[in-house]
C-alpha positions as CSV (number, residue, x, y, z in Angstrom):
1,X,12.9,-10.8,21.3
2,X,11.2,-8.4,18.8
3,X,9.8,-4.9,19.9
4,X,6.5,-4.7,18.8
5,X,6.1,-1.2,18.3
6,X,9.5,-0.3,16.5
7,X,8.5,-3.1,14.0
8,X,5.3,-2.0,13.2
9,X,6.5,2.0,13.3
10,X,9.0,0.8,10.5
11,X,6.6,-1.7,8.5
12,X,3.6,1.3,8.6
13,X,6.1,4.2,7.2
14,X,7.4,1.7,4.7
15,X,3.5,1.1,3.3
16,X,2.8,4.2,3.6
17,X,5.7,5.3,1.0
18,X,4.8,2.5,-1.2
19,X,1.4,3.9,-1.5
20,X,2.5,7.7,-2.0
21,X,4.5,6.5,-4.7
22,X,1.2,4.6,-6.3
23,X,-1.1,7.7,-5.5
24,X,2.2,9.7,-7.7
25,X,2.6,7.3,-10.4
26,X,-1.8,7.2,-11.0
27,X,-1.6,11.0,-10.9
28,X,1.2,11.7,-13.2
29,X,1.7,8.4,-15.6
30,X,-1.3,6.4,-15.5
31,X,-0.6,4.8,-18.6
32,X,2.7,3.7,-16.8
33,X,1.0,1.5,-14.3
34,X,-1.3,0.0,-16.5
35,X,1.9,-0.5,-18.6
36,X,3.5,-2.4,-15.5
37,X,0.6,-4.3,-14.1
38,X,0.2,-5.7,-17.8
39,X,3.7,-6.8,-18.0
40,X,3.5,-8.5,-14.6
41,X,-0.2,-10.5,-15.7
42,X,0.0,-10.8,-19.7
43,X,-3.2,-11.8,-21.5
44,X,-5.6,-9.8,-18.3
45,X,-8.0,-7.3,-19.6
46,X,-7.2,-3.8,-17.6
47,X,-9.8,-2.4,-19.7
48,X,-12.4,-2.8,-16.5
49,X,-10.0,-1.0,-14.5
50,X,-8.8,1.7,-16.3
51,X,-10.4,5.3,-15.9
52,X,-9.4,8.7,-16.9
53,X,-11.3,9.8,-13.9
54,X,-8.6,12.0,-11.7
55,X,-7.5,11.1,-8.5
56,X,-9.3,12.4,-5.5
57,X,-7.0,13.5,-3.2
58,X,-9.2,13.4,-0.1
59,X,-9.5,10.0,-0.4
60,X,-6.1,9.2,-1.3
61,X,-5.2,10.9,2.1
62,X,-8.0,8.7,4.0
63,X,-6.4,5.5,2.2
64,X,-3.2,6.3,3.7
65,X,-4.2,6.7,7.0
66,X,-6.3,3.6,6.8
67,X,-2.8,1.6,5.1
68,X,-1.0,3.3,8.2
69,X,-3.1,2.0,10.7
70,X,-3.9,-1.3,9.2
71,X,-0.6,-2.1,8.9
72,X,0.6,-1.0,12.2
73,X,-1.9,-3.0,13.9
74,X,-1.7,-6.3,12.0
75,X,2.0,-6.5,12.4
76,X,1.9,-5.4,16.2
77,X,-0.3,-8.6,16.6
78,X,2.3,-10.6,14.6
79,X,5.1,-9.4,16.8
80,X,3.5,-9.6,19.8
81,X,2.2,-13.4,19.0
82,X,5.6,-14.2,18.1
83,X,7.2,-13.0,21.1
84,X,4.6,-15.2,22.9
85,X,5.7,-17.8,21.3
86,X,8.6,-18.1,21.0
């Protein structure tokens, strides 16, 4: 049986690292993700997308609490389902 809330401690600190290290890559190299996200989807047109604009950090720190807590709860609910379950 799965614990619920260790699962979804680890899976929310695990997004939110993934998106610090978005939030750093847009800030420092944006030229790198465009670079990456082309690679992974030849032929799409990032030019809709791409902005010099610079990041706000206010709502980069909103977006990871949002991730956090998103996360958290979905996969609390898919633990908890699947401990009925099973």
């Amino acid at each position: 049986m799965l614990k619920p809330t260790k699962l979804a401690n680890a899976a929310a600190l695990v997004a939110v690292v993934c998106q610090l290290l978005y939030i750093i890559v847009v800030a420092v190299a944006p030229g790198l993700l465009y670079w990456y996200v082309d690679s992974m989807v030849p032929g799409y047109d990032l030019s809709a997308v791409k902005s010099s604009a610079a990041i706000n950090y206010g709502m980069a720190i909103v977006g990871l609490i949002l991730m956090a807590i998103s996360v958290w709860v979905v996969v609390y609910v898919v633990v908890w389902l699947y401990n009925k379950w099973e």
